[in-house]
PDB file as gemmi writes it, atoms N, CA and C in Angstrom:
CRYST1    1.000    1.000    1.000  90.00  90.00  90.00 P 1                      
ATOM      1  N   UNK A   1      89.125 115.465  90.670  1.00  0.00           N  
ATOM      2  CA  UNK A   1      89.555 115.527  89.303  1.00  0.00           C  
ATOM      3  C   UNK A   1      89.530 114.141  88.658  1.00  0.00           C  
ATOM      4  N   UNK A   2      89.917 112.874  89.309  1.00  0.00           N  
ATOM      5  CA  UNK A   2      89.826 111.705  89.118  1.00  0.00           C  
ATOM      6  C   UNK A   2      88.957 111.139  88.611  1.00  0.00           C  
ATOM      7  N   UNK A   3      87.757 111.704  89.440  1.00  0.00           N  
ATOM      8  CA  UNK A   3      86.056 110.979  89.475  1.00  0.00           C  
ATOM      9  C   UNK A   3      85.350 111.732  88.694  1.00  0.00           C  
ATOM     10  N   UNK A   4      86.049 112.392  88.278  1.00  0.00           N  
ATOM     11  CA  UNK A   4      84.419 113.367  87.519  1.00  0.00           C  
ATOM     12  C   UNK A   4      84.909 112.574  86.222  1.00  0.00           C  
ATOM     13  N   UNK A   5      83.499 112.426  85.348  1.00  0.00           N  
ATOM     14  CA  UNK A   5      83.110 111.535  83.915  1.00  0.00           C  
ATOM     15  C   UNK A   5      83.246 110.060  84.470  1.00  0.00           C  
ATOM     16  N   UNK A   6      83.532 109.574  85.999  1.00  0.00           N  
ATOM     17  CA  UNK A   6      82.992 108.134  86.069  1.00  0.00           C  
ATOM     18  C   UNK A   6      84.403 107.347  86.049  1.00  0.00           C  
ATOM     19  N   UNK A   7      85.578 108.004  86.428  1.00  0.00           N  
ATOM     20  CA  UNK A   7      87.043 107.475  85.979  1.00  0.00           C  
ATOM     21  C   UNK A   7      87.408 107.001  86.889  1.00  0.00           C  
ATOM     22  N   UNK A   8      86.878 107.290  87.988  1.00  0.00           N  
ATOM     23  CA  UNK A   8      87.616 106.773  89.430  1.00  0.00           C  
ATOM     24  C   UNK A   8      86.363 106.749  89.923  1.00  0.00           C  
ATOM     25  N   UNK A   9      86.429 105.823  91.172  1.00  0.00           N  
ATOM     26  CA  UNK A   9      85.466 105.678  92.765  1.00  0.00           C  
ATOM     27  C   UNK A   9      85.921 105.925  93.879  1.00  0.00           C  
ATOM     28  N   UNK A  10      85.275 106.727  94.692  1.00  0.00           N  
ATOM     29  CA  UNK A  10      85.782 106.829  96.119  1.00  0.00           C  
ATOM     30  C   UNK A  10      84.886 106.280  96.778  1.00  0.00           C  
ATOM     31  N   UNK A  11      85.350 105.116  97.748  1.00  0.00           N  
ATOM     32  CA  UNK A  11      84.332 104.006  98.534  1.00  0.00           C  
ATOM     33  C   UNK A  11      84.276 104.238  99.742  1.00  0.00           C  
ATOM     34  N   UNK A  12      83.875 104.447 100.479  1.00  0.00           N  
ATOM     35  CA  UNK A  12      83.297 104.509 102.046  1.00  0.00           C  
ATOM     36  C   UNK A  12      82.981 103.297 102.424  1.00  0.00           C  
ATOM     37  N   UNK A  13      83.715 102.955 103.696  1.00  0.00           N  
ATOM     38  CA  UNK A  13      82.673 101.781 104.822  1.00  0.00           C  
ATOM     39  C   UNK A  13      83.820 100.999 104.296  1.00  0.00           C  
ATOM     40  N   UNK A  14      85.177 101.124 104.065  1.00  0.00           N  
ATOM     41  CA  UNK A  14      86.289  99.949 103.404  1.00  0.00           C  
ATOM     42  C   UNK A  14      87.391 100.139 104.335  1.00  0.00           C  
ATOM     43  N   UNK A  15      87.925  98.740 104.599  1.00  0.00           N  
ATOM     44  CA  UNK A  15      88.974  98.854 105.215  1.00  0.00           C  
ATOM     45  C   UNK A  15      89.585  97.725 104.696  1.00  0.00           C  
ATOM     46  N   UNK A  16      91.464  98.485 105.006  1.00  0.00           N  
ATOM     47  CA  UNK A  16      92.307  98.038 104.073  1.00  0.00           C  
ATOM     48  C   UNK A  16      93.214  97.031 105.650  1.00  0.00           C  
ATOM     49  N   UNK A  17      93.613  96.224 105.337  1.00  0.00           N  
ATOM     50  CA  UNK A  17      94.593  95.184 106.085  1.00  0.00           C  
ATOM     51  C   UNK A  17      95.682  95.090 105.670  1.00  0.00           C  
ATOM     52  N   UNK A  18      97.072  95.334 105.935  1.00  0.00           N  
ATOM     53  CA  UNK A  18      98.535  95.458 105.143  1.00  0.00           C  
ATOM     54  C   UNK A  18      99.496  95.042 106.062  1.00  0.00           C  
ATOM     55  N   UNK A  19     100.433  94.473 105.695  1.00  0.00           N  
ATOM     56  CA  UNK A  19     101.650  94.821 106.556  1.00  0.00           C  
ATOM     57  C   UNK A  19     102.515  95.305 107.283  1.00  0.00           C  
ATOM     58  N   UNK A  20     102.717  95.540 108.614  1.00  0.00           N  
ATOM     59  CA  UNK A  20     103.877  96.461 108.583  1.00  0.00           C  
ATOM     60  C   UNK A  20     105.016  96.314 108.741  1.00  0.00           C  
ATOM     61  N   UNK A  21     105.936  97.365 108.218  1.00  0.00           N  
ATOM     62  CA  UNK A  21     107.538  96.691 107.880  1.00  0.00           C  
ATOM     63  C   UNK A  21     108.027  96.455 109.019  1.00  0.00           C  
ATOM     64  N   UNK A  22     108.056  96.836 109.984  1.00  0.00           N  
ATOM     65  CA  UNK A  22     108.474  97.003 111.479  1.00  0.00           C  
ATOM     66  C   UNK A  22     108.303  96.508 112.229  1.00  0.00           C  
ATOM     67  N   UNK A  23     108.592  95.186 112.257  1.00  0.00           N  
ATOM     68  CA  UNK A  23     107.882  93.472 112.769  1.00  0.00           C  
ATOM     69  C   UNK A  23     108.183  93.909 114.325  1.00  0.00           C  
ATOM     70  N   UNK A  24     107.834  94.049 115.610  1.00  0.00           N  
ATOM     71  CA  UNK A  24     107.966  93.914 116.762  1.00  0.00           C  
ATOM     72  C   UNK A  24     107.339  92.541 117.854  1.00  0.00           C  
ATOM     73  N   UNK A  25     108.433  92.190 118.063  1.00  0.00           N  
ATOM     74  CA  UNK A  25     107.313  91.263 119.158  1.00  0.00           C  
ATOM     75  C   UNK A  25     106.497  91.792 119.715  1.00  0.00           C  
ATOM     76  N   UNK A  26     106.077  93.016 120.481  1.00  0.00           N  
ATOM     77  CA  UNK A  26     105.271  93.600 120.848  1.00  0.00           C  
ATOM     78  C   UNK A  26     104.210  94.213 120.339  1.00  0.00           C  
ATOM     79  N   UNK A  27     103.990  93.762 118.976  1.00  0.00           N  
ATOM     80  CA  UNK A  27     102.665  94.611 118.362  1.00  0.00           C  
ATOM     81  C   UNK A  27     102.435  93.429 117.236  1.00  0.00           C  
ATOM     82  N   UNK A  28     101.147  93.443 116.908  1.00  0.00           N  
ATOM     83  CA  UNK A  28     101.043  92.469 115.756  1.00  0.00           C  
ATOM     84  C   UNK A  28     101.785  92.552 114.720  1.00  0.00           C  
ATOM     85  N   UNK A  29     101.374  91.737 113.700  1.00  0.00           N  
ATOM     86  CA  UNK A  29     102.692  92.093 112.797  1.00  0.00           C  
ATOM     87  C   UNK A  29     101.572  92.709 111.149  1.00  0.00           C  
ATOM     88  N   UNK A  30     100.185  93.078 111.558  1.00  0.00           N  
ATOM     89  CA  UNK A  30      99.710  93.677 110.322  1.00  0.00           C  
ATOM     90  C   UNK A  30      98.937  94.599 111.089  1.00  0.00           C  
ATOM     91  N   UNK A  31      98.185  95.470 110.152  1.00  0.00           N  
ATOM     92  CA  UNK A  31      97.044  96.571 110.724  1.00  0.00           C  
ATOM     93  C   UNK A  31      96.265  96.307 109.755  1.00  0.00           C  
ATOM     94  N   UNK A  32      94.821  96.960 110.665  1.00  0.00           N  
ATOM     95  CA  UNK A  32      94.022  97.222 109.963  1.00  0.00           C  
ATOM     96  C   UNK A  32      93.263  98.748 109.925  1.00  0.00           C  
ATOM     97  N   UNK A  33      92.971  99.362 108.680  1.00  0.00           N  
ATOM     98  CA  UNK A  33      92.901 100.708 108.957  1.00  0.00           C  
ATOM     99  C   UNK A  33      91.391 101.026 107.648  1.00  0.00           C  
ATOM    100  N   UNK A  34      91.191 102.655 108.062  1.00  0.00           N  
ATOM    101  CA  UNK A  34      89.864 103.079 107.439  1.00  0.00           C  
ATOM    102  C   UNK A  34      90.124 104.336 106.643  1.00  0.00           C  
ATOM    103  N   UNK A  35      91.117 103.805 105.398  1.00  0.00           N  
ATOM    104  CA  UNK A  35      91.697 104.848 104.419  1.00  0.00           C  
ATOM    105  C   UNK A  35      90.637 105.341 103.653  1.00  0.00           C  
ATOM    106  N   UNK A  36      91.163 106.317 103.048  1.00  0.00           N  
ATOM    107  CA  UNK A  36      90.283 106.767 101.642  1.00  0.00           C  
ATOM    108  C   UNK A  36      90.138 105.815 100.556  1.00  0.00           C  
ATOM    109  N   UNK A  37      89.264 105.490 100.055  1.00  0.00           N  
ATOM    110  CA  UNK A  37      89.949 104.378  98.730  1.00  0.00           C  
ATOM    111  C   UNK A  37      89.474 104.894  97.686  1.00  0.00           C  
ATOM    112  N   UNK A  38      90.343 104.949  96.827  1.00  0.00           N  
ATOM    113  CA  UNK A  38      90.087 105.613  95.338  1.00  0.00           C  
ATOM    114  C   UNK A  38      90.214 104.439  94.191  1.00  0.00           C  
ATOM    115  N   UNK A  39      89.146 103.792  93.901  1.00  0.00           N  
ATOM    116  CA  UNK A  39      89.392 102.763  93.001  1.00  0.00           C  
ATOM    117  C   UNK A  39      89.332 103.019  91.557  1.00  0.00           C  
ATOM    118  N   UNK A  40      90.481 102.532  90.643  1.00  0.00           N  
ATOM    119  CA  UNK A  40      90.448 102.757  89.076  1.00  0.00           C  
ATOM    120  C   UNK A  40      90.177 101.730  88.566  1.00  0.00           C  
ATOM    121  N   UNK A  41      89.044 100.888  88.048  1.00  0.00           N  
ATOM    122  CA  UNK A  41      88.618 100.239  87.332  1.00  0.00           C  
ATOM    123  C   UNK A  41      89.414  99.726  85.892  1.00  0.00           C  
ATOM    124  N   UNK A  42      90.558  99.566  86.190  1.00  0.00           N  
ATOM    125  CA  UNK A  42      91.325  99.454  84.870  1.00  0.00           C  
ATOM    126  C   UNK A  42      90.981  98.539  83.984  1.00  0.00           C  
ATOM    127  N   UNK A  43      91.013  97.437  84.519  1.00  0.00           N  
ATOM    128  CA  UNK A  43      90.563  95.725  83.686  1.00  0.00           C  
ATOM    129  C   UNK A  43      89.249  95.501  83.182  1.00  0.00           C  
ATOM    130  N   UNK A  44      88.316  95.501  84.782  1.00  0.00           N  
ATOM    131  CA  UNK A  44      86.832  95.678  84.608  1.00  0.00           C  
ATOM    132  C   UNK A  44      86.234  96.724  85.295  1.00  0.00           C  
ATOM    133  N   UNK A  45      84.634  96.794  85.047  1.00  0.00           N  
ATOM    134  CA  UNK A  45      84.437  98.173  85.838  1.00  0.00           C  
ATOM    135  C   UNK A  45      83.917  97.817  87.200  1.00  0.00           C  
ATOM    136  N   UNK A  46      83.623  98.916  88.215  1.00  0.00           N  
ATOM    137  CA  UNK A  46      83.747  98.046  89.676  1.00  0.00           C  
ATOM    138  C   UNK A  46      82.562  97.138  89.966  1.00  0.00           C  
ATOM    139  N   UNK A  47      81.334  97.522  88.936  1.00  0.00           N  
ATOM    140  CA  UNK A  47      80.182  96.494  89.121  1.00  0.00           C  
ATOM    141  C   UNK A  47      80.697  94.826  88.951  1.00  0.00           C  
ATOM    142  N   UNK A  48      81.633  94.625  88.857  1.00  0.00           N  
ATOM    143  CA  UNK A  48      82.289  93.571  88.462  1.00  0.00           C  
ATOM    144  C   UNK A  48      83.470  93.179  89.408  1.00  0.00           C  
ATOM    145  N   UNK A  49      83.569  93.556  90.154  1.00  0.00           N  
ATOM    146  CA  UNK A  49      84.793  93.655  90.771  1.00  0.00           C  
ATOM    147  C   UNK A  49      83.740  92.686  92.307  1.00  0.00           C  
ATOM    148  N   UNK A  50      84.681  91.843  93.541  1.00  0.00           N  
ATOM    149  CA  UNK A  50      83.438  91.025  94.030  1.00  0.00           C  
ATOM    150  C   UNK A  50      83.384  92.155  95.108  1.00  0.00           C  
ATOM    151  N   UNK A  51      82.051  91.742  95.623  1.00  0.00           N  
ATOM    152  CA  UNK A  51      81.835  92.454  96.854  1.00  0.00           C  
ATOM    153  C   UNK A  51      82.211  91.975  98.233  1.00  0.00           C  
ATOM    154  N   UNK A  52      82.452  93.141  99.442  1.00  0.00           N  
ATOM    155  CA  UNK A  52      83.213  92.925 100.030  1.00  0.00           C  
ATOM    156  C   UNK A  52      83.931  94.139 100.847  1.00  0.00           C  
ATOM    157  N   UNK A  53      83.906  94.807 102.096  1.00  0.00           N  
ATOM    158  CA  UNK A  53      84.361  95.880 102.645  1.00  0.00           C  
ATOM    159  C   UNK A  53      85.618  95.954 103.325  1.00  0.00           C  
ATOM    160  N   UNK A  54      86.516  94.421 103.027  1.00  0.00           N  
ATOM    161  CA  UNK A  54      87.953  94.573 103.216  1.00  0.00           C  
ATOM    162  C   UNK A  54      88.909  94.449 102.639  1.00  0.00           C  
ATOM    163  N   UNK A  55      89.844  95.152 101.994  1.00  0.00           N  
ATOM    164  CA  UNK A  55      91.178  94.594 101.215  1.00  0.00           C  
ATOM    165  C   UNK A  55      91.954  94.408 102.006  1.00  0.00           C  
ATOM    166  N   UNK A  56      92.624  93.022 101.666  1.00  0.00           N  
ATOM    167  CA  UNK A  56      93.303  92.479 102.265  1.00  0.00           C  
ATOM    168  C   UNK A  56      94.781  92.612 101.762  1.00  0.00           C  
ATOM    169  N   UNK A  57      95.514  93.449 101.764  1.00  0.00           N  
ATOM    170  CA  UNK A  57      97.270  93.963 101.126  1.00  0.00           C  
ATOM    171  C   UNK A  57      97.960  92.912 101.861  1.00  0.00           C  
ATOM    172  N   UNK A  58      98.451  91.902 100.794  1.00  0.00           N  
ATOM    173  CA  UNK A  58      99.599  91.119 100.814  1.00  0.00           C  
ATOM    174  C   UNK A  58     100.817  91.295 100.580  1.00  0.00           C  
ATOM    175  N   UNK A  59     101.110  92.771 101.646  1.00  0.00           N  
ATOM    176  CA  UNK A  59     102.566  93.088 101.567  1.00  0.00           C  
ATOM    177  C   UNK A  59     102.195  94.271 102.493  1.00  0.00           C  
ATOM    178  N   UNK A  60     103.584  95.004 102.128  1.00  0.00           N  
ATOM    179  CA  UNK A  60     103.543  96.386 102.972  1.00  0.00           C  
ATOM    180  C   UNK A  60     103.562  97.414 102.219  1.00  0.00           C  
ATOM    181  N   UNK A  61     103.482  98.982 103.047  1.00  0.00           N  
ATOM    182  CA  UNK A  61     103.022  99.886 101.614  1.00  0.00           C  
ATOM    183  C   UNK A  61     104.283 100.362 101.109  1.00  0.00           C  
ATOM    184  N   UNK A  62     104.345 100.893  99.822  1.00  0.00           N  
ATOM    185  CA  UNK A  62     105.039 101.342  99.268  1.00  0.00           C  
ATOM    186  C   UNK A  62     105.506 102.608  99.614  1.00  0.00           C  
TER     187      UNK A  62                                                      
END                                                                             
């Protein structure tokens, strides 16, 4: 519903890097994972946006 007329992107081959809240000495203290990504072009459109197959989340998820 998002993507149809060009409103949203769904990207393949992306992986996201984040935080997790649950700091253990025994496990690193971020992940890295191979979500869905649904990008909204709000500012600019994604031809503009840099290239690149990892986001890097400077925090943890919401």
């Amino acid at each position: 519903r998002y993507c149809h007329n060009g409103m949203a992107s769904i990207l393949t081959g992306v992986r996201v890097r984040s935080s997790i809240a649950e700091v253990s000495p025994d496990h690193p203290s971020t992940r890295t994972e191979d979500p869905l990504v649904v990008i909204f072009p709000v500012g600019r459109p994604l031809s503009e946006w840099p290239p690149g197959t990892l986001i890097e989340r400077n925090g943890s998820e919401l």
